[in-house]
GUSEKE-142254 format. One record per residue (C-alpha): x, y, z. Coordinates in steps of 0.25 Angstrom, whole numbers, plus 5000, padded with zeros to 4 digits. Each point is the difference from the previous one (the first is absolute). Layout:
BEGIN
+------+------+------+
|    X |    Y |    Z |
+------+------+------+
|    X |    Y |    Z |
...
+------+------+------+
END
This chain:
BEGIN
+------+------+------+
|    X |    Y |    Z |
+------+------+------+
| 5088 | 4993 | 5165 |
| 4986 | 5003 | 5000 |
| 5002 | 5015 | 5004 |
| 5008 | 5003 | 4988 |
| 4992 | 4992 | 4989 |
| 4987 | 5010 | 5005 |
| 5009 | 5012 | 5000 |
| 5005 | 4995 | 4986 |
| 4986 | 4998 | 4997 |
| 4996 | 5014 | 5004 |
| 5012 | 5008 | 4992 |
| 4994 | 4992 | 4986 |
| 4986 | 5004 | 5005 |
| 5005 | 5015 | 5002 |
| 5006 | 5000 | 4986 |
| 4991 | 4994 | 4992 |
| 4990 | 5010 | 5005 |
| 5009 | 5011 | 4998 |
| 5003 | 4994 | 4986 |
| 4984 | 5001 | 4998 |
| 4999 | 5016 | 5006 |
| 5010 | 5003 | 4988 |
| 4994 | 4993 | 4990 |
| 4986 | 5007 | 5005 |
| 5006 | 5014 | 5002 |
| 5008 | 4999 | 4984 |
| 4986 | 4998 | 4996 |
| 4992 | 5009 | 5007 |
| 5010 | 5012 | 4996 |
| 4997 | 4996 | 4986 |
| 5007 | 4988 | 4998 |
| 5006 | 4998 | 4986 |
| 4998 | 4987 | 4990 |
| 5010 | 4993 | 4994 |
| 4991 | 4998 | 4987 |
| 5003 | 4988 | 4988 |
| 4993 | 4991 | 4992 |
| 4995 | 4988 | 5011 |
| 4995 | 4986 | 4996 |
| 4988 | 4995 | 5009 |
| 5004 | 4986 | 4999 |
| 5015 | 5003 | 5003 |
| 4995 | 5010 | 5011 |
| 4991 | 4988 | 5007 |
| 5011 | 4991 | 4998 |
| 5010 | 5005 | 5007 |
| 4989 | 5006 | 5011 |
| 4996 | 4984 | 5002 |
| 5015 | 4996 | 5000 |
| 5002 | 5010 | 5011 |
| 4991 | 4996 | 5009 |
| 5001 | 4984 | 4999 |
| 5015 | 5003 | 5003 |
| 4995 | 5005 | 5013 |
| 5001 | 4988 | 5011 |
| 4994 | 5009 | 5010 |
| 4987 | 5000 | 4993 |
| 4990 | 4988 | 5003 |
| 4998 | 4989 | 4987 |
| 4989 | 5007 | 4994 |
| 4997 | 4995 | 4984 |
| 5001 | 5010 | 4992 |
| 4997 | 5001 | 4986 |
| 5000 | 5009 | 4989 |
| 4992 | 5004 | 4987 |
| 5006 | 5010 | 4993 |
| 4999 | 4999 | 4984 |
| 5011 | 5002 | 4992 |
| 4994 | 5010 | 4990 |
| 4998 | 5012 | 5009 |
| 5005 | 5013 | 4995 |
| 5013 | 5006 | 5008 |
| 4996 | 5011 | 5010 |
| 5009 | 5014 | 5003 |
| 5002 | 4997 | 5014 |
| 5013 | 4999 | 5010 |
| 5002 | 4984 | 5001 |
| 5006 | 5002 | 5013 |
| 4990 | 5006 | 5006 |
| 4988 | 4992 | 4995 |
| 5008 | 4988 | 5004 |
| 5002 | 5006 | 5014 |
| 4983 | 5000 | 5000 |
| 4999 | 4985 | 4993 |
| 5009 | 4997 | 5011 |
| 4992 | 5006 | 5011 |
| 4987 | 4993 | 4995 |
| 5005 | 4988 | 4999 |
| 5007 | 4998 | 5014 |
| 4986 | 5005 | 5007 |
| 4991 | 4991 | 4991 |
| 5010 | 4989 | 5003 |
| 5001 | 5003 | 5015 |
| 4985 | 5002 | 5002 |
| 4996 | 4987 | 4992 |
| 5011 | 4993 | 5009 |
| 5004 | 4984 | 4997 |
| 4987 | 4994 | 4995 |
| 4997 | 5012 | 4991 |
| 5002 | 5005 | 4986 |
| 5003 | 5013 | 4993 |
| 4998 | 5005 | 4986 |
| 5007 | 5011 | 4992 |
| 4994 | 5003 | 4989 |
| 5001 | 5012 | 4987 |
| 4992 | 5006 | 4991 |
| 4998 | 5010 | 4990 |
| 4987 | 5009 | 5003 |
| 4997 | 5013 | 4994 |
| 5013 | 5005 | 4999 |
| 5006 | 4995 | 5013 |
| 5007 | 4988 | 5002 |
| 4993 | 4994 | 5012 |
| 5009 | 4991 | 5010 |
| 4992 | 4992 | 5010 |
| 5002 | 4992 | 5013 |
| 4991 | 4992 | 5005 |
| 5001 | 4990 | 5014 |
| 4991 | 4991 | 5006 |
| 5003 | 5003 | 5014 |
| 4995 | 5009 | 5011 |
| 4994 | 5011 | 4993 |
| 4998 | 5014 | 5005 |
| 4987 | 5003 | 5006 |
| 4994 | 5014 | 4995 |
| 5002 | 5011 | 5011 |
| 5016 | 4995 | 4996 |
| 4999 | 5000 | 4986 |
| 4998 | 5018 | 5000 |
| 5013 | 5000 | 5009 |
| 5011 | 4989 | 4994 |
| 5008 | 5013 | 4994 |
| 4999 | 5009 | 5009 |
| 5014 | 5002 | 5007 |
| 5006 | 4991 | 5012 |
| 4986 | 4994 | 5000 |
| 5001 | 4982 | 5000 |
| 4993 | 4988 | 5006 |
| 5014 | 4993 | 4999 |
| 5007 | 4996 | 5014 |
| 5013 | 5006 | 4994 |
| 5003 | 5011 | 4989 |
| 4999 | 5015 | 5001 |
| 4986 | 5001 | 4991 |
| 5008 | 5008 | 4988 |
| 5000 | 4988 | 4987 |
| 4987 | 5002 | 4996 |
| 5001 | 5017 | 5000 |
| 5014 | 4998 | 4993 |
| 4991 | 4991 | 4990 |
| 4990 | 5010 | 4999 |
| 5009 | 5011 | 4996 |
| 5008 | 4994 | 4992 |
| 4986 | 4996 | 4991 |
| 4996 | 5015 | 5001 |
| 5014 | 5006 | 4995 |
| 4997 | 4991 | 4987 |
| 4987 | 5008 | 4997 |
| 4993 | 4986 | 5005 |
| 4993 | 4995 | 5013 |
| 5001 | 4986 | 5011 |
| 4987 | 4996 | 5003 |
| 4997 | 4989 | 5011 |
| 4988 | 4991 | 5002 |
| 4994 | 4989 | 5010 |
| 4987 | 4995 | 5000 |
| 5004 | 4999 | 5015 |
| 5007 | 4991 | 5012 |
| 5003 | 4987 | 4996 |
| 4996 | 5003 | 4984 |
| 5016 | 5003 | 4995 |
| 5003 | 5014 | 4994 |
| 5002 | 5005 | 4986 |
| 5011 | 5011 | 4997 |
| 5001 | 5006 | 4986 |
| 5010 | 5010 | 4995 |
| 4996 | 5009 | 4991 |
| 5011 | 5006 | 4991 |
| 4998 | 5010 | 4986 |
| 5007 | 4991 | 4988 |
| 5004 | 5015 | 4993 |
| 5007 | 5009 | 5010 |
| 4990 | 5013 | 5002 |
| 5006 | 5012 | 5000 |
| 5003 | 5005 | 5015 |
| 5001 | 4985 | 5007 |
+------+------+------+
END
């Protein structure tokens, strides 16, 4: 019955945001890594195999450009994978059928720089200071957390997410930024 679909609907709801809670207050107390040797390209790889195998997500193209030379970097795979992820299905939700998204890598200055870039609805400025702020969306459904889960995990590797728009309608542009050497202390 339809009663029961909404209820089942609800419990997955309920525990997928709890599964988020966890994952923020692991981090927040400290949050260890799981560092190894990780390749860009495989890393963007299985990021884009991910999310095209999510039927849920609209039919977005998406391309990459990630060479094949770029140096490993000391990071935990799972969790940069977790952020790649997160991008992705955003860029891809807010370029909807018609649009297109990129992921892109780079080395600069000592950082390997990971970039998502859509076309679709962009995020106009008095947004922009407030997309990683806790429980804050402009989604009709999610709890607000992805992007502070996305933030954090890039500050517990010594390196930063940044997000731009040029405004509404204009797309938006995510970059990760992520140290190639391990500092000590992140």
């Amino acid at each position: 019955s339809k009663d029961v679909r909404y209820c089942q609907a609800i419990v997955e709801e309920a525990q997928r945001c709890q599964g988020i809670i966890g994952d923020l207050s692991d981090l927040a107390r400290g949050g260890s890594l799981d560092r190894e040797a990780v390749d860009p390209q495989d890393l963007s790889r299985e990021a884009l195999r991910i999310v095209r195998r999510n039927r849920s997500l609209p039919a977005a193209h998406l391309s990459a450009d990630v060479p094949d030379d770029l140096p490993l970097v000391s990071a935990d795979r799972g969790k940069l994978l977790q952020v790649l992820v997160n991008l992705l299905q955003n860029g891809i939700e807010a370029a909807g059928e018609e649009g297109s998204v990129r992921l892109s890598a780079r080395h600069q200055n000592g950082n390997l720089s990971l970039t998502v870039t859509d076309d679709g609805k962009g995020i106009s400025p008095r947004l922009l200071d407030r997309i990683f702020d806790p429980f804050f969306t402009d989604k009709a459904s999610g709890v607000g957390l992805g992007l502070t889960l996305c933030h954090r995990i890039a500050e517990l590797h010594g390196g930063e997410l940044r997000a731009s728009s040029p405004g509404p309608g204009a797309g938006s542009t995510f970059t990760l930024l992520v140290p190639i050497e391990a500092k000590n202390g992140a």
